[in-house]
C-alpha angles and dihedrals in degrees: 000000000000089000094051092052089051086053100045079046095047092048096039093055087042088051095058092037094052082041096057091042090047087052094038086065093052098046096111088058095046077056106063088047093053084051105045086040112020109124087014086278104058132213090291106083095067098028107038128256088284109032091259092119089234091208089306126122116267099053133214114342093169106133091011117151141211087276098046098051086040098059080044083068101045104040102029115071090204087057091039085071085067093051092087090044110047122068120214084259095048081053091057093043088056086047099058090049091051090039085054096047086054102056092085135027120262119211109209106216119190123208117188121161104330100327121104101207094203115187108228102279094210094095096061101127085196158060102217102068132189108212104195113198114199118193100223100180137066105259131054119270133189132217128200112212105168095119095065080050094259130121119256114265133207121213119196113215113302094005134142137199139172133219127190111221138171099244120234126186115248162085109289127184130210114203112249087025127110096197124063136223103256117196117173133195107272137158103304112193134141113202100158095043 
């Protein structure tokens, strides 16, 4: 009997061990739950569906860490409200999906009507680039994309998505679109890749 409870022991203590390890590799994606949910709203209300801010107000959260998200808590009152939902682990997880965001540039790119409203691409840091495409009028669009080597897309009214993408300089036309997609140079540098 006493060797059937060590065992149970032993396997008990190896099956949370091999459990934490399983979810540690899959923080960043706990993460991105816990921001898109936390609260029953998520993160992304105040800080865009990417962390990018998106004209909302919380800003860019893209690259932010434990600390970071810990003095937010403490010092925001909108954040205050998640103090009492988040655990120190579901903090971490948020971290490692911010963290994540934040290993590579984003350029936020507006389409309305039939204007694209692009952000001067000179300042992109990297070469892996999210293009995040936000829907800011009441009817779907399409964009064809094809020319920067990615699929069309179709956003419904007021929708975002976002698209990784290697970034190459240069002037690229959508269909339907006056303005083009401009990429310069840059610094391009990927540190984090």
């Amino acid at each position: 009997m006493a060797r059937f409870l060590l065992k149970l022991s032993l396997f008990s203590l190896l099956s949370v061990w091999l459990g934490v390890w399983a979810r540690a590799g899959n923080s960043a994606e706990i993460g991105q739950q816990l921001y898109l949910n936390a609260g029953g709203y998520g993160c992304q209300v105040c800080h865009g569906q990417f962390g990018h801010g998106a004209g909302q107000a919380g800003g860019n959260v893209r690259g932010a860490g434990l600390a970071k998200i810990e003095q937010a808590i403490k010092e925001q009152p909108t954040m205050q409200l998640l103090a009492t939902e988040l655990t120190f682990q579901d903090l971490n997880h948020l971290a490692e999906y911010l963290t994540e965001l934040g290993r590579h540039d984003y350029l936020a790119i507006q389409v309305e009507e039939a204007k694209l409203q692009v952000p001067n691409g000179s300042a992109l840091a990297t070469n892996k680039v999210d293009l995040i495409f936000t829907n800011q009028g009441f009817t779907e669009v399409f964009l064809d994309l094809h020319e920067m080597g990615l699929p069309s897309i179709k956003l419904n009214p007021l929708e975002s998505k976002m698209l990784p993408w290697l970034r190459k300089p240069g002037s690229y036309s959508v269909p339907g679109y006056d303005q083009p997609i401009v990429i310069n140079q840059g610094q391009g540098k990927d540190s984090n890749d």
